[in-house]
mmCIF entry with sequence, helices, sheets and N, C-alpha, C, O atoms, coordinates in Angstrom:
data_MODEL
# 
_entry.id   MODEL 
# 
_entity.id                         1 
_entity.type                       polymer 
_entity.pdbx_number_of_molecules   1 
# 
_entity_poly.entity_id                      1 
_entity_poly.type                           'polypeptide(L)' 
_entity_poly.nstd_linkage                   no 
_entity_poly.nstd_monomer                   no 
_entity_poly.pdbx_seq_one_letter_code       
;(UNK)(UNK)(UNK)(UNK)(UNK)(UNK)(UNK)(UNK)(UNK)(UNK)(UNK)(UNK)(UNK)(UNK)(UNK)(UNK)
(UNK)(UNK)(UNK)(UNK)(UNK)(UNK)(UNK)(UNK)(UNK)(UNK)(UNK)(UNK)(UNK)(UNK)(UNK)(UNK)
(UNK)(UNK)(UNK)(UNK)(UNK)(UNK)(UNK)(UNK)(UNK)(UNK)(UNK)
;
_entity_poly.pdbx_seq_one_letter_code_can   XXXXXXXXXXXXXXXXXXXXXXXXXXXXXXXXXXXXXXXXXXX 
_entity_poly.pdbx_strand_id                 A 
# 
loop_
_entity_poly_seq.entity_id 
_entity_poly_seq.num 
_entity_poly_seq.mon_id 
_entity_poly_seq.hetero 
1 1  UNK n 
1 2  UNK n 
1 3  UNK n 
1 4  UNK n 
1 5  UNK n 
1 6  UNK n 
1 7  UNK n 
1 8  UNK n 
1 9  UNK n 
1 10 UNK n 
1 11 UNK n 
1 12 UNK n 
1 13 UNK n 
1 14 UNK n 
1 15 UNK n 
1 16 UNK n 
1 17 UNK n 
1 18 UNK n 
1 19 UNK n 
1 20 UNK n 
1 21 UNK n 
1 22 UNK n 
1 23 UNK n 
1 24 UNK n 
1 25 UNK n 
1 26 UNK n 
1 27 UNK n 
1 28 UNK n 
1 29 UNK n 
1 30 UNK n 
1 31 UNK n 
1 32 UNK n 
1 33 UNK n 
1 34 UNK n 
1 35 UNK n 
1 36 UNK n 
1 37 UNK n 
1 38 UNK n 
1 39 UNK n 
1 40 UNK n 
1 41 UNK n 
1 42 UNK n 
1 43 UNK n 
# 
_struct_asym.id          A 
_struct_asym.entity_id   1 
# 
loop_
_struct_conf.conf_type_id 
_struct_conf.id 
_struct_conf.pdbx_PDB_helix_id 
_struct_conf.beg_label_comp_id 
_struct_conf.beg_label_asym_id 
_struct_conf.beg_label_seq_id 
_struct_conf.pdbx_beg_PDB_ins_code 
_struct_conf.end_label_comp_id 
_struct_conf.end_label_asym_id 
_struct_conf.end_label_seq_id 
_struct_conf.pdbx_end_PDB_ins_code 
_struct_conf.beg_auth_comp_id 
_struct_conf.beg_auth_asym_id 
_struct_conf.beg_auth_seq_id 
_struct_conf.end_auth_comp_id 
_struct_conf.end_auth_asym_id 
_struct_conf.end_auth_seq_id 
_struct_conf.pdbx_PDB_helix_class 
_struct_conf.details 
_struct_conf.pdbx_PDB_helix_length 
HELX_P HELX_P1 AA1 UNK A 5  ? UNK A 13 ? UNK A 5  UNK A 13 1 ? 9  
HELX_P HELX_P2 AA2 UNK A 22 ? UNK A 42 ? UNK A 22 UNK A 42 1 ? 21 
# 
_struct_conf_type.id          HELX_P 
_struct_conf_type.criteria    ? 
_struct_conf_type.reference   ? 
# 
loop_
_atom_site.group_PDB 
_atom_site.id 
_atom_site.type_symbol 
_atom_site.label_atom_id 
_atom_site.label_alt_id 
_atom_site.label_comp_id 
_atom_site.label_asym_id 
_atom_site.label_entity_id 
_atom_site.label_seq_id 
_atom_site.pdbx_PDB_ins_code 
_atom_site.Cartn_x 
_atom_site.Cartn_y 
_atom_site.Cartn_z 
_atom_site.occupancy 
_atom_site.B_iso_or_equiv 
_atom_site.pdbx_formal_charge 
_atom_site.auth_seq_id 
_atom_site.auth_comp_id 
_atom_site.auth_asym_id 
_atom_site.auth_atom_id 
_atom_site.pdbx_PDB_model_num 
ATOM 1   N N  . UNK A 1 1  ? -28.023 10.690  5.815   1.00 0.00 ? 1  UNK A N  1 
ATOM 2   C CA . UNK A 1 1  ? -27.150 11.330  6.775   1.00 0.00 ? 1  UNK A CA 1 
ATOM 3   C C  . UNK A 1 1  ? -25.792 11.607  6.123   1.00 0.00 ? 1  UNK A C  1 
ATOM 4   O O  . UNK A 1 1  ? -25.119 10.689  5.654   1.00 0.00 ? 1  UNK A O  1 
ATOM 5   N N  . UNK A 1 2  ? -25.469 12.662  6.105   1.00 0.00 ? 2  UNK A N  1 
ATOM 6   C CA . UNK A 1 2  ? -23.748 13.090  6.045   1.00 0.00 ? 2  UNK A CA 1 
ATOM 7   C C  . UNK A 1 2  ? -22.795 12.950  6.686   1.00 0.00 ? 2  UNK A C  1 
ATOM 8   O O  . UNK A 1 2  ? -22.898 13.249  7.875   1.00 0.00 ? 2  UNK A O  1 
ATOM 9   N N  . UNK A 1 3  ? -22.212 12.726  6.462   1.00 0.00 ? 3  UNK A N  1 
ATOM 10  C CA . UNK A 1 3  ? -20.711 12.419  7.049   1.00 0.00 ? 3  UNK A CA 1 
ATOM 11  C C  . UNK A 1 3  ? -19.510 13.485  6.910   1.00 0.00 ? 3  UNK A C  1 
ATOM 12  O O  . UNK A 1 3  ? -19.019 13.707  5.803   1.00 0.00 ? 3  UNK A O  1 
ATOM 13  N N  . UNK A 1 4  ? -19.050 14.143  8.087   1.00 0.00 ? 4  UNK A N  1 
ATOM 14  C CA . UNK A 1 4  ? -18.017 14.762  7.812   1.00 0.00 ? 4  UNK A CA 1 
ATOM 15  C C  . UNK A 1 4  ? -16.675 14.427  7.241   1.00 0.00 ? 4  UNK A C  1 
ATOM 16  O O  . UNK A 1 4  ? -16.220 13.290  7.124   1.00 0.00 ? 4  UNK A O  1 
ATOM 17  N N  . UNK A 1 5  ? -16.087 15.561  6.895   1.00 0.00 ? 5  UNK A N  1 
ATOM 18  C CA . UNK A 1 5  ? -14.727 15.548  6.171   1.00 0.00 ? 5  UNK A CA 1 
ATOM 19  C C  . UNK A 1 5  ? -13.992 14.233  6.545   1.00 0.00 ? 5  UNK A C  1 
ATOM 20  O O  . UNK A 1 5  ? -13.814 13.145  5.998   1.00 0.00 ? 5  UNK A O  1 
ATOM 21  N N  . UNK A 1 6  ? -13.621 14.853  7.797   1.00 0.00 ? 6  UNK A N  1 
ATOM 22  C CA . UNK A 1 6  ? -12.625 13.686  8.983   1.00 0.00 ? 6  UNK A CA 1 
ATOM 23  C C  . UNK A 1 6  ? -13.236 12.360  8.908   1.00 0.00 ? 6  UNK A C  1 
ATOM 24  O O  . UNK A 1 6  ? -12.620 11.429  8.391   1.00 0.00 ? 6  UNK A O  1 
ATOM 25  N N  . UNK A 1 7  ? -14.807 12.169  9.556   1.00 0.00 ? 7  UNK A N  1 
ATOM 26  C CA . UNK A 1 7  ? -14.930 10.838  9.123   1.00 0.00 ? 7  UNK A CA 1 
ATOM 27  C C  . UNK A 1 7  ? -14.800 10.034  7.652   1.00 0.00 ? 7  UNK A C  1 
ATOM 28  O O  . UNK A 1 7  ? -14.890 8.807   7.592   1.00 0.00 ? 7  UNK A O  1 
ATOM 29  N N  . UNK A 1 8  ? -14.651 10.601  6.866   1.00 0.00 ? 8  UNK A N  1 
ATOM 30  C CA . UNK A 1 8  ? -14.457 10.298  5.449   1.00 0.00 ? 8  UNK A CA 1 
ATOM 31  C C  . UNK A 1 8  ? -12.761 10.076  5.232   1.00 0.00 ? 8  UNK A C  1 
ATOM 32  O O  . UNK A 1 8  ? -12.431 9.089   4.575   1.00 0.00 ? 8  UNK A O  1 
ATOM 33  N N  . UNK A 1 9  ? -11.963 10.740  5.632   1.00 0.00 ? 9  UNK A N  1 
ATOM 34  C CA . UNK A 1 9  ? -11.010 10.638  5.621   1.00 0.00 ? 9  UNK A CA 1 
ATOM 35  C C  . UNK A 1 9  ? -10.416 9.500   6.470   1.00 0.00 ? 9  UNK A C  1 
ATOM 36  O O  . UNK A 1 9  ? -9.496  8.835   5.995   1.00 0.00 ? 9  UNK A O  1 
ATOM 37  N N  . UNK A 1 10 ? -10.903 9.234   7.733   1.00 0.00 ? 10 UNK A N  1 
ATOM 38  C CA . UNK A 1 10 ? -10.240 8.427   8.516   1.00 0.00 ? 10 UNK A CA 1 
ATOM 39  C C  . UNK A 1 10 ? -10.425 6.980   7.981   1.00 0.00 ? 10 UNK A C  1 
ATOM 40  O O  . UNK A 1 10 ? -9.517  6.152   7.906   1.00 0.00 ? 10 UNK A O  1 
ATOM 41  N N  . UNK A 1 11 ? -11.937 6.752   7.559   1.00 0.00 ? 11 UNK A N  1 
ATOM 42  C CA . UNK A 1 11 ? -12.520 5.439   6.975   1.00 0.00 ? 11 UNK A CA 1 
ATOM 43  C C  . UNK A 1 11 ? -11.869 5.352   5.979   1.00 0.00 ? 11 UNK A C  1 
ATOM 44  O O  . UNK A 1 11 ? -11.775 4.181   5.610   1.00 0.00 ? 11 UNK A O  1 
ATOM 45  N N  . UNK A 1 12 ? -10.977 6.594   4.884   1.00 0.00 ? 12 UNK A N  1 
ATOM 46  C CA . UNK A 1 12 ? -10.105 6.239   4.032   1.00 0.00 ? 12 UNK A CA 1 
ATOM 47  C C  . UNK A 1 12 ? -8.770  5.464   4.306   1.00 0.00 ? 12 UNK A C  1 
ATOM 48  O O  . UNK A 1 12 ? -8.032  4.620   3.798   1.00 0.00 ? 12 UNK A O  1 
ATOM 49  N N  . UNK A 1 13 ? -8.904  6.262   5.419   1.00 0.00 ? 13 UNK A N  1 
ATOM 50  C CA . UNK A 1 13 ? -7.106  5.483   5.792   1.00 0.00 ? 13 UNK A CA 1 
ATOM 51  C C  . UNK A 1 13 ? -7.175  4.463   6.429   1.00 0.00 ? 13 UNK A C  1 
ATOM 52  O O  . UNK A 1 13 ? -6.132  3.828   6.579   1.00 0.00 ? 13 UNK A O  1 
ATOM 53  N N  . UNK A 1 14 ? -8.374  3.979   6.994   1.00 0.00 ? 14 UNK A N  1 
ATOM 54  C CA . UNK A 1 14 ? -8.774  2.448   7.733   1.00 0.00 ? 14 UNK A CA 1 
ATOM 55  C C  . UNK A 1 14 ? -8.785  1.696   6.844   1.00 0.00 ? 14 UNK A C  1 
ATOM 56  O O  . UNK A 1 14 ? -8.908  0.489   7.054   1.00 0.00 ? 14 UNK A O  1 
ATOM 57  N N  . UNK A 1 15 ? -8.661  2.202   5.625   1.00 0.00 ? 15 UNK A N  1 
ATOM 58  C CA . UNK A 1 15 ? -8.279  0.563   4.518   1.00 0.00 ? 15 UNK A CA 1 
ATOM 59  C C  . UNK A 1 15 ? -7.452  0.619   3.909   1.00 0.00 ? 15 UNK A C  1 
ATOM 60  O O  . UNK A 1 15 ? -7.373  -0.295  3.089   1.00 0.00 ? 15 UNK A O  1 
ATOM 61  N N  . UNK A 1 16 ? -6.429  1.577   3.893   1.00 0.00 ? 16 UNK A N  1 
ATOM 62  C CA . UNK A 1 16 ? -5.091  1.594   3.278   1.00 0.00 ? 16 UNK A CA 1 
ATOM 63  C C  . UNK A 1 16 ? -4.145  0.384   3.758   1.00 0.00 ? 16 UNK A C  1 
ATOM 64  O O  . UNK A 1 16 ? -3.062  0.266   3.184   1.00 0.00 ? 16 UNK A O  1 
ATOM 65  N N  . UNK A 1 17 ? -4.380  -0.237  4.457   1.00 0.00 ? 17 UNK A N  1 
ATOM 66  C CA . UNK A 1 17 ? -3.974  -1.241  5.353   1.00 0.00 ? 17 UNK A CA 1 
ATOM 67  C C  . UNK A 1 17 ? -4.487  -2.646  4.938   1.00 0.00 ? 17 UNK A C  1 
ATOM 68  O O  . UNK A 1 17 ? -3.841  -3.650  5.234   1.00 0.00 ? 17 UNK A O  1 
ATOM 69  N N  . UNK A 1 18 ? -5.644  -2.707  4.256   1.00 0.00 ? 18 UNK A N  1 
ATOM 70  C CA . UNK A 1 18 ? -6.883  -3.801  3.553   1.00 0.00 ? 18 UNK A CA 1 
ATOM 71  C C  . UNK A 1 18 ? -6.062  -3.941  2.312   1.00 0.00 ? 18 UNK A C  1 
ATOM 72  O O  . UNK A 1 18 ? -5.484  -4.912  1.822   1.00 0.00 ? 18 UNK A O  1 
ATOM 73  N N  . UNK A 1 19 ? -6.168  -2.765  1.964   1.00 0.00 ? 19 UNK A N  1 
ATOM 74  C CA . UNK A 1 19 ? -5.635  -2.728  -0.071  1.00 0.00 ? 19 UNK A CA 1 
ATOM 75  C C  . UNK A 1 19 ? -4.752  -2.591  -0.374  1.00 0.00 ? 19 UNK A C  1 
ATOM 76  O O  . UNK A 1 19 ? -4.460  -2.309  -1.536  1.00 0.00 ? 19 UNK A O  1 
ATOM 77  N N  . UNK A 1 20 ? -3.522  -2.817  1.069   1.00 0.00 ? 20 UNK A N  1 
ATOM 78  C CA . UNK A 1 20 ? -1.814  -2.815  0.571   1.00 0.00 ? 20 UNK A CA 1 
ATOM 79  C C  . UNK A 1 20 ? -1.613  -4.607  0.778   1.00 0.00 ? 20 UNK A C  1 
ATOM 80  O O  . UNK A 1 20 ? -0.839  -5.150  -0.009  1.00 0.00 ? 20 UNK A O  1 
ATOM 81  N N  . UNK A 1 21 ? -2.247  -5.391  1.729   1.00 0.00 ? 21 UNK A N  1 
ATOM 82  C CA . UNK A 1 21 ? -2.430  -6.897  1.652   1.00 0.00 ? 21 UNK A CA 1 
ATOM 83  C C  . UNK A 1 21 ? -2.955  -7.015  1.096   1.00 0.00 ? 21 UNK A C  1 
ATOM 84  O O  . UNK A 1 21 ? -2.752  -8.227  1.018   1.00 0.00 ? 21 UNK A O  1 
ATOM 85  N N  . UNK A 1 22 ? -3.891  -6.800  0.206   1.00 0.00 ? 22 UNK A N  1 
ATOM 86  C CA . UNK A 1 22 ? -4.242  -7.627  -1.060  1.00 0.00 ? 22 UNK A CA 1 
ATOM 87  C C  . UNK A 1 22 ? -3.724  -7.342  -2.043  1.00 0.00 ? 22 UNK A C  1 
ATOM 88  O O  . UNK A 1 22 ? -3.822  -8.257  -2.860  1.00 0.00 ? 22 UNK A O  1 
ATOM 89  N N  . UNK A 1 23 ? -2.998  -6.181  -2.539  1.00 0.00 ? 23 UNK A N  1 
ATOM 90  C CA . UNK A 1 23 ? -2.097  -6.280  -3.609  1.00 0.00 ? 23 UNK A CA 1 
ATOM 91  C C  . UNK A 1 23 ? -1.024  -6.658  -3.023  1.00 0.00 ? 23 UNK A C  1 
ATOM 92  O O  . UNK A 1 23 ? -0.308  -6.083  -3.843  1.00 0.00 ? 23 UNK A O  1 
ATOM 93  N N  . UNK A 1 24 ? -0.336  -7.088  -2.371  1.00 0.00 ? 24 UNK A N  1 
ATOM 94  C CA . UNK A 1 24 ? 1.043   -8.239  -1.745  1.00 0.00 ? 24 UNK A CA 1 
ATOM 95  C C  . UNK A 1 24 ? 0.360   -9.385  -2.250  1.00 0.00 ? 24 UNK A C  1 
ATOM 96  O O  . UNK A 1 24 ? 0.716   -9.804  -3.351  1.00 0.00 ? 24 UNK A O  1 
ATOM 97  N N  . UNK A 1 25 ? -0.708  -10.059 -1.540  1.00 0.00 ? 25 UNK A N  1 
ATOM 98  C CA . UNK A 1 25 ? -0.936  -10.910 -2.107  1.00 0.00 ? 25 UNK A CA 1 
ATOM 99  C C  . UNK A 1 25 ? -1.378  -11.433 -3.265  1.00 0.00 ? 25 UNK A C  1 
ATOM 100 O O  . UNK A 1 25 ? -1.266  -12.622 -3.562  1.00 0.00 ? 25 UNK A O  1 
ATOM 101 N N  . UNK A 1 26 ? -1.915  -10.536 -3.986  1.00 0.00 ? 26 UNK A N  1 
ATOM 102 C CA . UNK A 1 26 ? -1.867  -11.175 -5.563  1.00 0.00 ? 26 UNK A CA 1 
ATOM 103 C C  . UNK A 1 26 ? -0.632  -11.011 -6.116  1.00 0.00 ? 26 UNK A C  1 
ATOM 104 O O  . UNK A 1 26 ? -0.367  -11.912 -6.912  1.00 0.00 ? 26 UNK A O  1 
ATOM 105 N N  . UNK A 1 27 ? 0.259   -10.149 -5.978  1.00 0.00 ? 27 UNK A N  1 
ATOM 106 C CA . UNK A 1 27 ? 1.736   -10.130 -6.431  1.00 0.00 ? 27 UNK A CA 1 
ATOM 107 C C  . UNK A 1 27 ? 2.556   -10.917 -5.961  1.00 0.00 ? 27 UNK A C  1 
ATOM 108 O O  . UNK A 1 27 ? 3.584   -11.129 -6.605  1.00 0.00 ? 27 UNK A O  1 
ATOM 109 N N  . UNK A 1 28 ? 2.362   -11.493 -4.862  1.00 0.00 ? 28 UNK A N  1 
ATOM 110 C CA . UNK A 1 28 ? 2.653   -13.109 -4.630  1.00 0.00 ? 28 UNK A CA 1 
ATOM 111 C C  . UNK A 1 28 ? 2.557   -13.974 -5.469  1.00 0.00 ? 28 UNK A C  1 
ATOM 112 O O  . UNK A 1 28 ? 3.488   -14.689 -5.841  1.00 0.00 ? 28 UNK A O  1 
ATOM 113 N N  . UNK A 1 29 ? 1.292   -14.020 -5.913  1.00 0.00 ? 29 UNK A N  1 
ATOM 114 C CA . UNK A 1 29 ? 0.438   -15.478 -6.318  1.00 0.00 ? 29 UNK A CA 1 
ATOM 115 C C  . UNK A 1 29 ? 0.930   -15.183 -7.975  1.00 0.00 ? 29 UNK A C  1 
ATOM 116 O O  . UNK A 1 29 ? 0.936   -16.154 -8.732  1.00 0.00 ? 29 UNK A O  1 
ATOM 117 N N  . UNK A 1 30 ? 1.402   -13.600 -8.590  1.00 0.00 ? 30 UNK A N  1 
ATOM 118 C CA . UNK A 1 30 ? 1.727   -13.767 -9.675  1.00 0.00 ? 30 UNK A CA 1 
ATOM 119 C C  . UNK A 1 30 ? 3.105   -14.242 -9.804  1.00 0.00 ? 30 UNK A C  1 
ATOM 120 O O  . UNK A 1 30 ? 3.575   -14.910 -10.725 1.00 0.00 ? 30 UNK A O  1 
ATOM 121 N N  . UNK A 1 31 ? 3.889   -13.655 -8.385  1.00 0.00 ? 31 UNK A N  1 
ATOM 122 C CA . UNK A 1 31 ? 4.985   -14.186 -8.834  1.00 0.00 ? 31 UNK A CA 1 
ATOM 123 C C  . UNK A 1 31 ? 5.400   -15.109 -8.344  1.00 0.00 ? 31 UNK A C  1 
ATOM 124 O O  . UNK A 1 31 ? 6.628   -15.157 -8.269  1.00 0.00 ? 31 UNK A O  1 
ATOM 125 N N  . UNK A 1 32 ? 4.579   -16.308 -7.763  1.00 0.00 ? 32 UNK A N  1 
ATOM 126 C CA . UNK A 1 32 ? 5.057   -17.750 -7.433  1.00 0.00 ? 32 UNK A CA 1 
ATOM 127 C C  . UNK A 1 32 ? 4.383   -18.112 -9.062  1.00 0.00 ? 32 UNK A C  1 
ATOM 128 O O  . UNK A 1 32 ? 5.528   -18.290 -9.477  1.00 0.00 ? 32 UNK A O  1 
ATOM 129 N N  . UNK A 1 33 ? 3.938   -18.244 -9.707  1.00 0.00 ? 33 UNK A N  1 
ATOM 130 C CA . UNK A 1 33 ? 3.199   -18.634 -10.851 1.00 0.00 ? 33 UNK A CA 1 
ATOM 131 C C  . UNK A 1 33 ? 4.521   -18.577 -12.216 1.00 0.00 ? 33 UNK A C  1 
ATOM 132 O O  . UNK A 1 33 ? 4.883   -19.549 -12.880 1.00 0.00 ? 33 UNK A O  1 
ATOM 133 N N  . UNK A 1 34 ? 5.095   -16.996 -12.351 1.00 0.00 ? 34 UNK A N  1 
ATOM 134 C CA . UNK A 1 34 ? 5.928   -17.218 -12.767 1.00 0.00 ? 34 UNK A CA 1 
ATOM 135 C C  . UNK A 1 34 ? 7.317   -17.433 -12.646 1.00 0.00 ? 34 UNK A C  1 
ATOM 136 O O  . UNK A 1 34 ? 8.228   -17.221 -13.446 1.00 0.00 ? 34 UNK A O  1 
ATOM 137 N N  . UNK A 1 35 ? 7.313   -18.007 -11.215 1.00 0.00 ? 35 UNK A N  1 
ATOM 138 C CA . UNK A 1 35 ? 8.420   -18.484 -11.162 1.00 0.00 ? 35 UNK A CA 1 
ATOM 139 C C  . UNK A 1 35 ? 8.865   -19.993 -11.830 1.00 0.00 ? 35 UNK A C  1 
ATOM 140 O O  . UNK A 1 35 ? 9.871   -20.421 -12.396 1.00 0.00 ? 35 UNK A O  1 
ATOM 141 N N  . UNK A 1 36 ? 7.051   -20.759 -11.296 1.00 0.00 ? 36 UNK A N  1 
ATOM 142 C CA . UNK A 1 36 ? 7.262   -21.850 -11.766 1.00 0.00 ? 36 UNK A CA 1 
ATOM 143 C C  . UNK A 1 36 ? 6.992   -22.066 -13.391 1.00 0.00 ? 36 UNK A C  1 
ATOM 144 O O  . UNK A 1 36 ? 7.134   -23.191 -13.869 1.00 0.00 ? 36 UNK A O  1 
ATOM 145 N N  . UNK A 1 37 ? 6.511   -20.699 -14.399 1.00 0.00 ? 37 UNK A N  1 
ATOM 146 C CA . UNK A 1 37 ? 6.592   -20.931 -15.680 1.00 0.00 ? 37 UNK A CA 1 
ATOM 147 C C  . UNK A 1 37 ? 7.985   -20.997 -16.312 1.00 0.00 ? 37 UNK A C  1 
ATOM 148 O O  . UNK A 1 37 ? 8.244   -21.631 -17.334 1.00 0.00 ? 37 UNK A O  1 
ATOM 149 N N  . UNK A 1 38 ? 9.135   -20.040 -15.367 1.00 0.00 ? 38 UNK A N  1 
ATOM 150 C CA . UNK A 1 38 ? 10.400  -19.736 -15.775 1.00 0.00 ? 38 UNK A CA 1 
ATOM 151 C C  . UNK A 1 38 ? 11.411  -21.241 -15.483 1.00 0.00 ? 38 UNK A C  1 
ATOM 152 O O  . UNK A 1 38 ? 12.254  -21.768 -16.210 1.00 0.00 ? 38 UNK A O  1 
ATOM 153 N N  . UNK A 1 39 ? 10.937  -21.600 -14.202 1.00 0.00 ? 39 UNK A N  1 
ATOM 154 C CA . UNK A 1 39 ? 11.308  -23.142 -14.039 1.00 0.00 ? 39 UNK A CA 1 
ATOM 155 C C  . UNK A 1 39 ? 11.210  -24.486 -15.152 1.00 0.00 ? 39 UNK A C  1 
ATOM 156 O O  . UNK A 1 39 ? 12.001  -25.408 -15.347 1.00 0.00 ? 39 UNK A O  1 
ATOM 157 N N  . UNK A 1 40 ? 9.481   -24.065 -15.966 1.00 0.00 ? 40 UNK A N  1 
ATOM 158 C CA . UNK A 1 40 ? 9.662   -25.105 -16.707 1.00 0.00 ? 40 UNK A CA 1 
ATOM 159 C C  . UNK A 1 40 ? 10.113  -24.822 -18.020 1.00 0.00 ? 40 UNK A C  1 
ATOM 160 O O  . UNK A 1 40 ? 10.330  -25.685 -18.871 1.00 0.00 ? 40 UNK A O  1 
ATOM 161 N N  . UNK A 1 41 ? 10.280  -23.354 -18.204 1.00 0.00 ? 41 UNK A N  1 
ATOM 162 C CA . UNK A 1 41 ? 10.731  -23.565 -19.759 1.00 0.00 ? 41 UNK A CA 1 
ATOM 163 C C  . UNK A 1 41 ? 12.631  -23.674 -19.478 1.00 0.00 ? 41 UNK A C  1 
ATOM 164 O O  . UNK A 1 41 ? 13.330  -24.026 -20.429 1.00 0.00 ? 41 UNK A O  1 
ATOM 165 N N  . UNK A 1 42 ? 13.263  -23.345 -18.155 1.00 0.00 ? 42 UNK A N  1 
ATOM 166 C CA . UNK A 1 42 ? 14.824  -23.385 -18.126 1.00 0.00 ? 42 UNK A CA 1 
ATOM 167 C C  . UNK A 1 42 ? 14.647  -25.100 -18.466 1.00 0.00 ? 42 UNK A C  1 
ATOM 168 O O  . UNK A 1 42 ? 15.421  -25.415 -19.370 1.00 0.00 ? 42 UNK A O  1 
ATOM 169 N N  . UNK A 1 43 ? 14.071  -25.914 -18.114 1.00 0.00 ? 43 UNK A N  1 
ATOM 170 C CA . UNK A 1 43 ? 14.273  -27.600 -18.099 1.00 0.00 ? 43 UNK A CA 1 
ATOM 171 C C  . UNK A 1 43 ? 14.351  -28.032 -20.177 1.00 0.00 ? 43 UNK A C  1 
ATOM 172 O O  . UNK A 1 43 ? 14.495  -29.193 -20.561 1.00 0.00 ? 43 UNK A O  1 
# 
C-alpha cells in the first residue's frame, strides 16, 4: 500500500519532536561527562 505525500510528511514531522530529545539528551550526558573530566584534571 502507498502512502500519500501528506501522510509521509506529517509522520515526518511527528518525530521531529522524538529526535530533538534525544539529541538534548545525549548532549547532556556528553556534557555532564566532561564536565566532570575538566573537574578532575583542574584538581
Amino acid at each position: 500500500m502507498y502512502y500519500s505525500e501528506t501522510k509521509v510528511i506529517m509522520g515526518g514531522l511527528a518525530h521531529v519532536p522524538i529526535l530533538i530529545f534525544l539529541v538534548n539528551f545525549v548532549k547532556g550526558k556528553f556534557e555532564s561527562i566532561a564536565a566532570k573530566v575538566v573537574e578532575v584534571k583542574a584538581e
